[in-house]
N, CA, C and O atoms as a printed pandas DataFrame, in Angstrom:
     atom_number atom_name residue_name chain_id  residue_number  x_coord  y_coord  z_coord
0              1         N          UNK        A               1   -4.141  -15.350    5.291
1              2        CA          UNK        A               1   -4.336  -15.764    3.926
2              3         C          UNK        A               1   -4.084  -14.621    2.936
3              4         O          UNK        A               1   -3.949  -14.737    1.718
4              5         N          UNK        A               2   -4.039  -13.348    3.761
5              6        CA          UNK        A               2   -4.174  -11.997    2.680
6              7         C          UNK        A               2   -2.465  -12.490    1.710
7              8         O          UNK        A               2   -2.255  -12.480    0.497
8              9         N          UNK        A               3   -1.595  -12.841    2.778
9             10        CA          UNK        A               3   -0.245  -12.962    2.569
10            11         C          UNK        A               3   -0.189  -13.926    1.010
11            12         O          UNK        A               3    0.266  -13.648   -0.100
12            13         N          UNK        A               4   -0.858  -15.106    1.539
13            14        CA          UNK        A               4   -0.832  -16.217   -0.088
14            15         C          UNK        A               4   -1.617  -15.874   -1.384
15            16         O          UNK        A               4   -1.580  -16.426   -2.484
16            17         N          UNK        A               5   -2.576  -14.452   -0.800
17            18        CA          UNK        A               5   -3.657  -14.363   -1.980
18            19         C          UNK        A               5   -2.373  -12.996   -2.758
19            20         O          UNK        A               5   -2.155  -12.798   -3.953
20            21         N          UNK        A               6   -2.062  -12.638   -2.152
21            22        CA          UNK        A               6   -0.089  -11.796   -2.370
22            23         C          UNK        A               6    0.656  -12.376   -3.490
23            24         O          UNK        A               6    0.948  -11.962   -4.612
24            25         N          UNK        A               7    0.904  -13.609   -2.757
25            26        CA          UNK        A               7    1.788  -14.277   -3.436
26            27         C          UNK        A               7    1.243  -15.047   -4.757
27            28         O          UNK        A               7    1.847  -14.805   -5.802
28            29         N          UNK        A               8    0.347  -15.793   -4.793
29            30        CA          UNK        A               8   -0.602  -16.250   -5.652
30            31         C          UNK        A               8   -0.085  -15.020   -7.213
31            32         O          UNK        A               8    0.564  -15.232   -8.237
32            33         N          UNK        A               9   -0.954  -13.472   -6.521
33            34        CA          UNK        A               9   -0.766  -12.521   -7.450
34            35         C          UNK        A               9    0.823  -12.141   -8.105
35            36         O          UNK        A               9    1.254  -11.762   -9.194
36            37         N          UNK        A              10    1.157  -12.340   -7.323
37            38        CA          UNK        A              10    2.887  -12.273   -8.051
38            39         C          UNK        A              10    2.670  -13.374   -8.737
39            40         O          UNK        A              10    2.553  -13.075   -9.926
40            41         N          UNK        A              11    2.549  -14.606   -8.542
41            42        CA          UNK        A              11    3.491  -15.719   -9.523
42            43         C          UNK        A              11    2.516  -15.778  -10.457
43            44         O          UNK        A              11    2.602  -16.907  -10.941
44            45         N          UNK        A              12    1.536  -15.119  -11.036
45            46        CA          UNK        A              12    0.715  -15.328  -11.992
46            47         C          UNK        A              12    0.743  -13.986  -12.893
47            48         O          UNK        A              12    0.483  -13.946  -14.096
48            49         N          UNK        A              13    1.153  -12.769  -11.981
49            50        CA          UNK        A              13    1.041  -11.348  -12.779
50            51         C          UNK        A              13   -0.129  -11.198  -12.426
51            52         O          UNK        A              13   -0.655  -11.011  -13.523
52            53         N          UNK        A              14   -1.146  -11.127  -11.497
53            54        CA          UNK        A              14   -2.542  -10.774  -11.694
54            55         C          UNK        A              14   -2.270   -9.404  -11.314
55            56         O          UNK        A              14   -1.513   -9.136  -10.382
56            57         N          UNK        A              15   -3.027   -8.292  -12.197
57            58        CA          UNK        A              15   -2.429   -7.007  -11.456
58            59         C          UNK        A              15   -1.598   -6.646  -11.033
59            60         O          UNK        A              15   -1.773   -5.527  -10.552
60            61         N          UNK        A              16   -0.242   -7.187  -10.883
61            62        CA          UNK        A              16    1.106   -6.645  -10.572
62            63         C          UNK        A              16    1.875   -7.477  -11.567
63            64         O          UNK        A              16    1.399   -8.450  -12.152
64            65         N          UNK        A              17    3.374   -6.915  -11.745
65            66        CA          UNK        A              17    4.261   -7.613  -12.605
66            67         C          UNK        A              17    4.395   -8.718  -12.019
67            68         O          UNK        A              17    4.507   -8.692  -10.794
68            69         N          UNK        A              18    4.423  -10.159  -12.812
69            70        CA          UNK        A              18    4.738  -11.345  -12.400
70            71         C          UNK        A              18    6.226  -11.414  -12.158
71            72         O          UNK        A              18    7.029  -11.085  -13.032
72            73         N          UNK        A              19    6.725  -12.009  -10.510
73            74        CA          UNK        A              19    7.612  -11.974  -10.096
74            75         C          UNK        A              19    7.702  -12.892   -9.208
75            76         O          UNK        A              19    6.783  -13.117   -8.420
76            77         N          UNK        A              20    9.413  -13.889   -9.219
77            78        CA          UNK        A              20    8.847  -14.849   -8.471
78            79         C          UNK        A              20    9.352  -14.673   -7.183
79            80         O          UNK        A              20    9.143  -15.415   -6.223
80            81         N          UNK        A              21   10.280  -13.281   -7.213
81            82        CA          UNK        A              21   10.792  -13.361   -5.655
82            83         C          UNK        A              21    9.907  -12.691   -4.804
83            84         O          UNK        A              21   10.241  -12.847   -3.630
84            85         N          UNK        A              22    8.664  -11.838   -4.983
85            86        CA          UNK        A              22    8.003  -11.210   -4.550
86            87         C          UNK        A              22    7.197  -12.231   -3.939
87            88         O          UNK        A              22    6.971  -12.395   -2.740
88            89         N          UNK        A              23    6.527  -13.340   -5.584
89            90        CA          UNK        A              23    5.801  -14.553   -5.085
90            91         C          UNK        A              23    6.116  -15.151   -3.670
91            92         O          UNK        A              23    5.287  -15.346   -2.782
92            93         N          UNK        A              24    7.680  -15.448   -3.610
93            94        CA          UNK        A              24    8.329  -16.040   -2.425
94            95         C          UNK        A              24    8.485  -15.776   -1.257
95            96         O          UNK        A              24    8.520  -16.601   -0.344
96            97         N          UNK        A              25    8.625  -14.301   -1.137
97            98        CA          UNK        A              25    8.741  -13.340   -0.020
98            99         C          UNK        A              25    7.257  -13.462    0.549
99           100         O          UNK        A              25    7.111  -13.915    1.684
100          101         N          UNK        A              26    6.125  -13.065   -0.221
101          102        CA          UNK        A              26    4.607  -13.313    0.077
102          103         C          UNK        A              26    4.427  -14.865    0.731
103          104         O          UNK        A              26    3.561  -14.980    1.597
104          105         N          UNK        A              27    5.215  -16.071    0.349
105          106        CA          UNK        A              27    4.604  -16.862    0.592
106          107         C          UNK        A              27    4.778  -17.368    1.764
107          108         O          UNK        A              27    3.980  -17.953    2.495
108          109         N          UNK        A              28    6.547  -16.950    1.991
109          110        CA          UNK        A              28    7.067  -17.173    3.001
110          111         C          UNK        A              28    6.347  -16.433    4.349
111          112         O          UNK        A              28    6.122  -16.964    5.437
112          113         N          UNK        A              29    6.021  -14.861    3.879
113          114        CA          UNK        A              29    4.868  -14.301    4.864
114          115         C          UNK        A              29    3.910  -15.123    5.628
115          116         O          UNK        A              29    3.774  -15.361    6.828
116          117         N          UNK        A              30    3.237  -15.512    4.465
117          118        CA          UNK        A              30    1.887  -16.819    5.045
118          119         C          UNK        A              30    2.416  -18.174    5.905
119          120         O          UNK        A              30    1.775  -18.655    6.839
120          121         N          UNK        A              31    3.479  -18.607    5.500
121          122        CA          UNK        A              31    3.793  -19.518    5.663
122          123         C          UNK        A              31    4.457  -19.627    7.237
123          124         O          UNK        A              31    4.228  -20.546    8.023
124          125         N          UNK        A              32    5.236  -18.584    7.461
125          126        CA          UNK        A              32    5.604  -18.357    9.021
126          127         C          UNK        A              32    4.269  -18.302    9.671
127          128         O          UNK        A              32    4.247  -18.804   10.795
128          129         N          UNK        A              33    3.404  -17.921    9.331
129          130        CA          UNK        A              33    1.823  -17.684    9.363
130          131         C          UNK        A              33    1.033  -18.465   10.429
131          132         O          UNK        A              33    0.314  -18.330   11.418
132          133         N          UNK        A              34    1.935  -19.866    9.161
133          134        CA          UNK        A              34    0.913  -21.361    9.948
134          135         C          UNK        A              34   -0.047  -21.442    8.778
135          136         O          UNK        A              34   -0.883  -22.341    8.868
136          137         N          UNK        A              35   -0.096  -20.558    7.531
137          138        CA          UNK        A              35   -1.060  -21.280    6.262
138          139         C          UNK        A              35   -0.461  -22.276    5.372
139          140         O          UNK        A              35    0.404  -22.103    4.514
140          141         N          UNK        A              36   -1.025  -23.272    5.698
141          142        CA          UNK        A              36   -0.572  -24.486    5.251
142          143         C          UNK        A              36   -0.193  -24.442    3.481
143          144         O          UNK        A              36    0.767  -24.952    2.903
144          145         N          UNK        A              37   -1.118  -23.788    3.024
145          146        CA          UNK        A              37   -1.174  -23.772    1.653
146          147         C          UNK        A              37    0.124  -22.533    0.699
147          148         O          UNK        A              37    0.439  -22.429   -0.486
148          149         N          UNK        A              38    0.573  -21.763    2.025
149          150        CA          UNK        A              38    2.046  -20.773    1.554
150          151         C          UNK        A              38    2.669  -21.465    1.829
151          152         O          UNK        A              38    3.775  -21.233    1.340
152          153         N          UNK        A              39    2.645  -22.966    2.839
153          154        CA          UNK        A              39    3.912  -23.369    3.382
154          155         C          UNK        A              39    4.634  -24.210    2.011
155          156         O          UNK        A              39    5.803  -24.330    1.645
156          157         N          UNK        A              40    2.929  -24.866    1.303
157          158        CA          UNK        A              40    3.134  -25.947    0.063
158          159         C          UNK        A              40    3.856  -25.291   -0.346
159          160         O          UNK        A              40    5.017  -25.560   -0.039
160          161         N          UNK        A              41    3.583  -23.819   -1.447
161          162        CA          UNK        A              41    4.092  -22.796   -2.374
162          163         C          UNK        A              41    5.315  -22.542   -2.082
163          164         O          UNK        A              41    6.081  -22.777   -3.017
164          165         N          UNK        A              42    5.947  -22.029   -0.845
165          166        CA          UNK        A              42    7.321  -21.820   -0.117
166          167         C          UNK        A              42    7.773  -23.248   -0.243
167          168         O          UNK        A              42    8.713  -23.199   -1.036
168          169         N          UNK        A              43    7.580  -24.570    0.153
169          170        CA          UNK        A              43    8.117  -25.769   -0.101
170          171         C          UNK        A              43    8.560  -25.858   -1.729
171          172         O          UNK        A              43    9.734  -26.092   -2.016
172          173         N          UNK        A              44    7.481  -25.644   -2.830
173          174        CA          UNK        A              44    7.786  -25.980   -4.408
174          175         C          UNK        A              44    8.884  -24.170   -4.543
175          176         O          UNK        A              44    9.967  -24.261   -5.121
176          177         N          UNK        A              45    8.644  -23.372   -4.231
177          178        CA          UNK        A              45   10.094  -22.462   -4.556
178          179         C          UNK        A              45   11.057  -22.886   -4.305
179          180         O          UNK        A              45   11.876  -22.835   -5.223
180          181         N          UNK        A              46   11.467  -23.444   -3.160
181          182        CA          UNK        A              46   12.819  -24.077   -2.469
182          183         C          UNK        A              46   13.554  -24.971   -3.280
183          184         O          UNK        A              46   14.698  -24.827   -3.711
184          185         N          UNK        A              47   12.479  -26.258   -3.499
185          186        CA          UNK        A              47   12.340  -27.037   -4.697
186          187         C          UNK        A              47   13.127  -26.881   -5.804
187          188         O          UNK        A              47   14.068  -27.613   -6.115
188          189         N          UNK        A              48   12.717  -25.881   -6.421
189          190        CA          UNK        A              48   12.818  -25.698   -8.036
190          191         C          UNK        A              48   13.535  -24.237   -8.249
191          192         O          UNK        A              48   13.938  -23.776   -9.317
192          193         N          UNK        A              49   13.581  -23.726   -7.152
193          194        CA          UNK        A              49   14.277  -22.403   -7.162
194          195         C          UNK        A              49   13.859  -21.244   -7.526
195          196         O          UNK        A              49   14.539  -20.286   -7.894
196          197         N          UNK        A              50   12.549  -21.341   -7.408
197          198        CA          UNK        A              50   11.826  -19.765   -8.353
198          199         C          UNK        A              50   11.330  -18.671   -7.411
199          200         O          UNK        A              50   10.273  -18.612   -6.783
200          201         N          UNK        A              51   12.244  -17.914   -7.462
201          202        CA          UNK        A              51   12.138  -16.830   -6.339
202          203         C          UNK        A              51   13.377  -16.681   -5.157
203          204         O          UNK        A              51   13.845  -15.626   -4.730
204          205         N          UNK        A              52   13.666  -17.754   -4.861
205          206        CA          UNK        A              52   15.020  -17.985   -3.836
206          207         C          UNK        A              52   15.637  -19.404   -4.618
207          208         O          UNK        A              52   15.250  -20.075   -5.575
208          209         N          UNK        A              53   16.999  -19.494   -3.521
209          210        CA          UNK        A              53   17.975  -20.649   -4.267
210          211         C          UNK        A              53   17.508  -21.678   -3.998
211          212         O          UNK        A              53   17.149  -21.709   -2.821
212          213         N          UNK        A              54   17.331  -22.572   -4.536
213          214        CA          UNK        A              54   17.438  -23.957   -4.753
214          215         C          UNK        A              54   18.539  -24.524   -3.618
215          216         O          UNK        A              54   19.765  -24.509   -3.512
216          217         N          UNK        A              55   17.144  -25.149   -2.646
217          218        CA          UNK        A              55   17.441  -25.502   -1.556
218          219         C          UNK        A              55   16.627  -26.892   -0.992
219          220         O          UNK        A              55   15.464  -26.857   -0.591
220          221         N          UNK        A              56   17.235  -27.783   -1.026
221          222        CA          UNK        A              56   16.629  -29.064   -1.018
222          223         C          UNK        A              56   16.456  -28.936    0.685
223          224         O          UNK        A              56   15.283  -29.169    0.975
224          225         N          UNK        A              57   16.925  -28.764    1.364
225          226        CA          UNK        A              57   16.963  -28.807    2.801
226          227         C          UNK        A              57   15.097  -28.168    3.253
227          228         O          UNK        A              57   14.158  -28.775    3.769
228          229         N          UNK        A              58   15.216  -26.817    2.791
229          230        CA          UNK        A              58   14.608  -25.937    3.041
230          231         C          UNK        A              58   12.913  -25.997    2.225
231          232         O          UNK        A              58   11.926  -25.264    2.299
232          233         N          UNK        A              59   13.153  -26.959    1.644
233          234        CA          UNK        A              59   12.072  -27.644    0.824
234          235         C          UNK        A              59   11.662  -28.603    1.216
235          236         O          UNK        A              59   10.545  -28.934    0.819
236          237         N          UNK        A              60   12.310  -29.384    2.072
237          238        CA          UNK        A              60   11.741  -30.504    2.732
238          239         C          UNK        A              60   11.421  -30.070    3.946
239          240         O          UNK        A              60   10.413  -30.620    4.389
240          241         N          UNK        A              61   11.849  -29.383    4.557
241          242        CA          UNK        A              61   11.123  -28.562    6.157
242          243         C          UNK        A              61    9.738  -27.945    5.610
243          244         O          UNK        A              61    8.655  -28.160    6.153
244          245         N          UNK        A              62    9.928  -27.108    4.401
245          246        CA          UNK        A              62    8.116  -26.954    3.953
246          247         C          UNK        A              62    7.211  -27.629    3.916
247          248         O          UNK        A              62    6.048  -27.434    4.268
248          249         N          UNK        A              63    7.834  -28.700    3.363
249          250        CA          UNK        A              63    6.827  -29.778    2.948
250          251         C          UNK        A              63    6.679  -30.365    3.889
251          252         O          UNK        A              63    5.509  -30.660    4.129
252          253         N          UNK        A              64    7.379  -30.670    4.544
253          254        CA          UNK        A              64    7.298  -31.454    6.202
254          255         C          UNK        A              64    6.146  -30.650    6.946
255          256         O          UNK        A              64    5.109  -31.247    7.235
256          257         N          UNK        A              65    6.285  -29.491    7.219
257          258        CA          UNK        A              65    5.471  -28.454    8.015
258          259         C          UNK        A              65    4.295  -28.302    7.474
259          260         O          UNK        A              65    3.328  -28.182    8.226
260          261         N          UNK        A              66    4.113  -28.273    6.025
261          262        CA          UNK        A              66    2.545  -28.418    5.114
262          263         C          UNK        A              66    2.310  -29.659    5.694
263          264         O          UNK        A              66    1.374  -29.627    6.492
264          265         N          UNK        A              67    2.649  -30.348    5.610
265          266        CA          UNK        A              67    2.290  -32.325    5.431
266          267         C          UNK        A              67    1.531  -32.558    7.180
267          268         O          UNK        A              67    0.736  -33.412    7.573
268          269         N          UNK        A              68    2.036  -31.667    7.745
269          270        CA          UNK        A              68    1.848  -32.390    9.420
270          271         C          UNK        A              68    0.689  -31.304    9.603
271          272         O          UNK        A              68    0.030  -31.564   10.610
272          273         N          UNK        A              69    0.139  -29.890    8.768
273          274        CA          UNK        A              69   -0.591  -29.352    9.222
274          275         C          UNK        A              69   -1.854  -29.769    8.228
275          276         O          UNK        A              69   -2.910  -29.141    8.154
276          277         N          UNK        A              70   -1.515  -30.967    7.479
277          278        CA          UNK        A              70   -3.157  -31.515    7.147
278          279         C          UNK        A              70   -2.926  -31.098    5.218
279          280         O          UNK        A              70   -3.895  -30.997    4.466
280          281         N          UNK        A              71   -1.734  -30.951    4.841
281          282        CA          UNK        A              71   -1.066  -30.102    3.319
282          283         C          UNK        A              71   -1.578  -31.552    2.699
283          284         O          UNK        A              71   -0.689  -32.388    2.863
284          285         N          UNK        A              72   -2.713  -32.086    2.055
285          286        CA          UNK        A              72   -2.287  -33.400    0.957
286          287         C          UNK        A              72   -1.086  -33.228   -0.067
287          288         O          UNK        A              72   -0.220  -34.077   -0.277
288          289         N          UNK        A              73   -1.188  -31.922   -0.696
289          290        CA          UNK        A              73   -0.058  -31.987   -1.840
290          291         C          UNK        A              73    1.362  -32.299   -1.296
291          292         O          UNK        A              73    2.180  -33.014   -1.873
292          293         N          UNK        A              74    1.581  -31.554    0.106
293          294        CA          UNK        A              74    3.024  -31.572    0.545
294          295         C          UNK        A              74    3.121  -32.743    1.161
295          296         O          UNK        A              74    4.164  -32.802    1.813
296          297         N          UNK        A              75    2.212  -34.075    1.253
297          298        CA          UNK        A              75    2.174  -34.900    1.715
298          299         C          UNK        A              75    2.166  -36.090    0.663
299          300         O          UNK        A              75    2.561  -37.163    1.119
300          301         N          UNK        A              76    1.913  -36.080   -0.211
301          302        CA          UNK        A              76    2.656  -36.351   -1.278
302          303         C          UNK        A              76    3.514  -36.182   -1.952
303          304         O          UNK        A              76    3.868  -37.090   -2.704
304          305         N          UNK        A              77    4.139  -35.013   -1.936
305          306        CA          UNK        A              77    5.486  -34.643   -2.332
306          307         C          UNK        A              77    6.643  -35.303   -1.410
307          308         O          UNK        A              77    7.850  -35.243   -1.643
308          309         N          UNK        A              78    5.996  -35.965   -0.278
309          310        CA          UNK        A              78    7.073  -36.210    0.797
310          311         C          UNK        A              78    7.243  -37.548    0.398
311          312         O          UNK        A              78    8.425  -37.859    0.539
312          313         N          UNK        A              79    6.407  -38.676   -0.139
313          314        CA          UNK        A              79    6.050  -39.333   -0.857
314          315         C          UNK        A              79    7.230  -39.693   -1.822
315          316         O          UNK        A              79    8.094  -40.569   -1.770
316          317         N          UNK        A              80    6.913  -38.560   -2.847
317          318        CA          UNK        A              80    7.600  -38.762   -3.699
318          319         C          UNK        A              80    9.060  -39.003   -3.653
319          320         O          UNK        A              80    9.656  -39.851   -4.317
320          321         N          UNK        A              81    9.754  -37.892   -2.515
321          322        CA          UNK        A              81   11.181  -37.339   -2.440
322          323         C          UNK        A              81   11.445  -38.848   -1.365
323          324         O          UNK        A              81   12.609  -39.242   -1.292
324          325         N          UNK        A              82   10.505  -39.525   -0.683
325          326        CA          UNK        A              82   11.590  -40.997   -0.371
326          327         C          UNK        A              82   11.056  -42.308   -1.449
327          328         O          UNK        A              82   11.521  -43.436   -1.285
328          329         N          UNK        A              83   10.279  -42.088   -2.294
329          330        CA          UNK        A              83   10.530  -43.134   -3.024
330          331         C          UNK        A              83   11.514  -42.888   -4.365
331          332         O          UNK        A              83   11.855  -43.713   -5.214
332          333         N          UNK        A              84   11.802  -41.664   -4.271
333          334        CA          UNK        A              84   13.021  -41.373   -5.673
334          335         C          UNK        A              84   14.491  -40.759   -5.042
335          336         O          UNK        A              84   15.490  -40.278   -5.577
336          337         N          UNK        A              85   14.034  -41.072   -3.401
337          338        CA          UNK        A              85   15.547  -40.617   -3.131
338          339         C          UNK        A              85   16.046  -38.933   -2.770
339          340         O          UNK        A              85   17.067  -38.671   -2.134
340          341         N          UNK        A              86   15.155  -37.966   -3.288
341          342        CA          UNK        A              86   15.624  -36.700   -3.790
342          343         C          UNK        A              86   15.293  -35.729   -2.801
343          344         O          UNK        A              86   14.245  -36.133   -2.296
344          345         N          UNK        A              87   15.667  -34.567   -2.211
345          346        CA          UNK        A              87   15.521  -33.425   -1.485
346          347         C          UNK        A              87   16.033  -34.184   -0.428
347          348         O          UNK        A              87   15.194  -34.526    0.405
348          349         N          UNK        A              88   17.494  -34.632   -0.188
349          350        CA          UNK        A              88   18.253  -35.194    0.795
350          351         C          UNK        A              88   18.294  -36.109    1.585
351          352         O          UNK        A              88   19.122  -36.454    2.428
352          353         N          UNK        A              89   16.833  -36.694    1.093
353          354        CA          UNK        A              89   16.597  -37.670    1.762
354          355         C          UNK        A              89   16.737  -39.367    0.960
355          356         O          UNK        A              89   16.434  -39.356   -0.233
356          357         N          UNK        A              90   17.082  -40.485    1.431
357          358        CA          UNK        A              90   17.464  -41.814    1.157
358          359         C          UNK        A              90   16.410  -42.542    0.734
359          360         O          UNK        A              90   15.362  -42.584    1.379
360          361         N          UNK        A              91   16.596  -43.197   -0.418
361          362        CA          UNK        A              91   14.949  -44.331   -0.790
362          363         C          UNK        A              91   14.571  -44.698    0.245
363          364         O          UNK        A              91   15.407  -45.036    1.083
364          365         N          UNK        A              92   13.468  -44.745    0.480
365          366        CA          UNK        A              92   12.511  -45.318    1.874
366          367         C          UNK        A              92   11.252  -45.951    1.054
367          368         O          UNK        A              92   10.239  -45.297    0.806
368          369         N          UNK        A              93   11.437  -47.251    0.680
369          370        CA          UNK        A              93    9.660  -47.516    0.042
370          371         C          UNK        A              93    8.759  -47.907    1.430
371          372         O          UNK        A              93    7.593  -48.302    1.439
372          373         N          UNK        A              94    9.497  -47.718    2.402
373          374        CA          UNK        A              94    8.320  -48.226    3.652
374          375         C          UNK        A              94    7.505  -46.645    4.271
375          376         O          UNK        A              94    6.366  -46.476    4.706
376          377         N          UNK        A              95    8.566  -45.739    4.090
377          378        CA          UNK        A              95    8.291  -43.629    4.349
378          379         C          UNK        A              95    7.501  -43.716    3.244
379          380         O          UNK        A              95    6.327  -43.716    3.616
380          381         N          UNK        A              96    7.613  -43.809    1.775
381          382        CA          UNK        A              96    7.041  -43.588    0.739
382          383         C          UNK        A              96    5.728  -43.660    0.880
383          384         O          UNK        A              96    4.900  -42.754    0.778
384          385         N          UNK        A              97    5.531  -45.128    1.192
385          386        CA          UNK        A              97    4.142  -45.691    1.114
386          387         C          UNK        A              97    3.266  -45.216    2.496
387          388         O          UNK        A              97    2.046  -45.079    2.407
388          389         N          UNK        A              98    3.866  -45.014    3.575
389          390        CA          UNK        A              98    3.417  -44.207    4.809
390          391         C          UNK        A              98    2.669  -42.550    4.513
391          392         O          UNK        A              98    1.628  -42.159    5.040
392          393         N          UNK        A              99    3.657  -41.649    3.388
393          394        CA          UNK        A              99    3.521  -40.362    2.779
394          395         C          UNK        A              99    2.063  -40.554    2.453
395          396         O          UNK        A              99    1.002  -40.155    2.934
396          397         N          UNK        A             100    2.503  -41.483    1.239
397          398        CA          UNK        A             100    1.166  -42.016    0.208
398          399         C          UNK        A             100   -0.286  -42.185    0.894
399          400         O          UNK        A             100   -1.398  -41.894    0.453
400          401         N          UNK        A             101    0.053  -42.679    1.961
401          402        CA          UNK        A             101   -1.569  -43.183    2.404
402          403         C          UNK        A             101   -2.088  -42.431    3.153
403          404         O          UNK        A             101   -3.316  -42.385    3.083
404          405         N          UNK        A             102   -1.379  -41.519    4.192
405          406        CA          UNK        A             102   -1.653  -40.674    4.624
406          407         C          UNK        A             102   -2.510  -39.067    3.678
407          408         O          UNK        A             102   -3.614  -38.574    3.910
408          409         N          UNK        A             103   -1.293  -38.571    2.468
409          410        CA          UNK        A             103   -1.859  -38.334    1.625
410          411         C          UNK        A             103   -3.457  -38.447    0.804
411          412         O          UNK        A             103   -4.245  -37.573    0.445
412          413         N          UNK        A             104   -3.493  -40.102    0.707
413          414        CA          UNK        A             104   -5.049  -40.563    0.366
414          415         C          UNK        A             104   -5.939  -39.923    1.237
415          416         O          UNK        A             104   -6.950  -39.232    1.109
416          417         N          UNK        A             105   -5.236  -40.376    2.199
417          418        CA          UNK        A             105   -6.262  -40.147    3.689
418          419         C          UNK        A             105   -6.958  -38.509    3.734
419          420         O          UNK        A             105   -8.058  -38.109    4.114
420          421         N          UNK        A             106   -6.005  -37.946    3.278
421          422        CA          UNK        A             106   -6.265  -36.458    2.930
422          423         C          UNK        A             106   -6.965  -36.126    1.932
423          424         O          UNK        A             106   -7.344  -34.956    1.880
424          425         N          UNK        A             107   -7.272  -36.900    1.040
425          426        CA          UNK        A             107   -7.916  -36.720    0.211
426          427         C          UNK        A             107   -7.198  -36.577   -1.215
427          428         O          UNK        A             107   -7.945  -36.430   -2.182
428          429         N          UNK        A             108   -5.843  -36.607   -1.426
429          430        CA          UNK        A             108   -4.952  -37.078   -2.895
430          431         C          UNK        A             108   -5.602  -38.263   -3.505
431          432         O          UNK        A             108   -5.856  -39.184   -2.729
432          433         N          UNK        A             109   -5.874  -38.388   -4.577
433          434        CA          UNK        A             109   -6.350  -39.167   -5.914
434          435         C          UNK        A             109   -4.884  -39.777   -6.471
435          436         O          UNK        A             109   -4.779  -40.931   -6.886
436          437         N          UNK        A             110   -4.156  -39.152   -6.434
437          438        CA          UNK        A             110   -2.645  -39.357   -7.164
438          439         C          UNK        A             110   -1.902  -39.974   -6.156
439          440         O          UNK        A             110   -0.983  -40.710   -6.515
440          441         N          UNK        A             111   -2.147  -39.797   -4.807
441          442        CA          UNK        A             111   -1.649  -40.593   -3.772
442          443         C          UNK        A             111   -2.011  -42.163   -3.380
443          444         O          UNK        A             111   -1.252  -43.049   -2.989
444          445         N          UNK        A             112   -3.544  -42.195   -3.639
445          446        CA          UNK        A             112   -4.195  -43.440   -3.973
446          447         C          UNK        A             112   -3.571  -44.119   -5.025
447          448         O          UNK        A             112   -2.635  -44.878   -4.772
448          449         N          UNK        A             113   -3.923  -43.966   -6.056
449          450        CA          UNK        A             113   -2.885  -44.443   -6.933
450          451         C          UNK        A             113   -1.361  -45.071   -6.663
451          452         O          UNK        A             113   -0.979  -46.188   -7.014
452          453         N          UNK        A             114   -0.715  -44.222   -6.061
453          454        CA          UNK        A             114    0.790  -44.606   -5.987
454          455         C          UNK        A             114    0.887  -45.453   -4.321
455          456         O          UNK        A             114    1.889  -45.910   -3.770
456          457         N          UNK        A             115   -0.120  -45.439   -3.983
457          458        CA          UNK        A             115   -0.373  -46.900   -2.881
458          459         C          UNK        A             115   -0.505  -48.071   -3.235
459          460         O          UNK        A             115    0.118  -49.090   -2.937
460          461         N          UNK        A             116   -1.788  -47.785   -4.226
461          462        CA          UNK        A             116   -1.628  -49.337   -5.057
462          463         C          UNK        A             116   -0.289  -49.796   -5.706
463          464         O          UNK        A             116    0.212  -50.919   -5.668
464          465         N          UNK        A             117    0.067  -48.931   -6.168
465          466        CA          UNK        A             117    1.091  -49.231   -7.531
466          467         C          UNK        A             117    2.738  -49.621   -6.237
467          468         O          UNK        A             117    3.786  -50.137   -6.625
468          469         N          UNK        A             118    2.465  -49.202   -4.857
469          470        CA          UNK        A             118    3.794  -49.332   -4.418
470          471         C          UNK        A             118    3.571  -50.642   -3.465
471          472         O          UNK        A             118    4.537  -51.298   -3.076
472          473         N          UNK        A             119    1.788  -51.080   -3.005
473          474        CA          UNK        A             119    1.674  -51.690   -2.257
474          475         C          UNK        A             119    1.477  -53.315   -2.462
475          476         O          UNK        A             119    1.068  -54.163   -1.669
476          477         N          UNK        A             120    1.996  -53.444   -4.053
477          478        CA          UNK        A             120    1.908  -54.875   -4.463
478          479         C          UNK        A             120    3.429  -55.181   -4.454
479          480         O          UNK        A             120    3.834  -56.306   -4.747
């Protein structure tokens, strides 16, 4: 965890210059780790590109790897990326709603939600 409390401090500037490749490098640390919660952080860099390139592939293996080690957020994000299609993967509203509940199950509020809203 020393690795994400690292990275955390980069992407915020706490005591060191805010930086997001440092953030990334730290998170990726944790994240080879097995800490579910660098794997989320390393999943949303990949994502959105802050710190390394913008890599949809490499963002969905995060989130995949958060999601199966118990990640609610990355388990909703998985959610999201087959009900809108996006990070390489094909609309799935039957994956979507599977993400979603599982998610709940984890304890997401925002995942609950988008069960109801997908399961009528």
């Amino acid at each position: 965890m020393a690795a994400r409390t690292l990275g955390v401090m980069f992407q915020r500037g706490n005591g060191v210059s805010r930086s997001d490749d440092s953030a990334s490098r730290w998170f990726g640390e944790g994240a080879r780790s097995g800490d579910p919660e660098s794997m989320l952080q390393l999943a949303i860099a990949y994502d959105h590109g802050r710190g390394v390139r913008k890599e949809a592939a490499a963002a969905l293996d995060w989130y995949s790897r958060a999601a199966n080690a118990g990640q609610p957020d990355a388990t909703f994000a998985l959610g999201d990326a087959y009900e809108k299609g996006h990070l390489g993967v094909q609309k799935d509203r039957r994956r979507a709603l599977e993400c979603y509940r599982k998610a709940a199950a984890q304890g997401s509020k925002d995942a609950a939600s988008k069960v109801r809203d997908l399961d009528r």
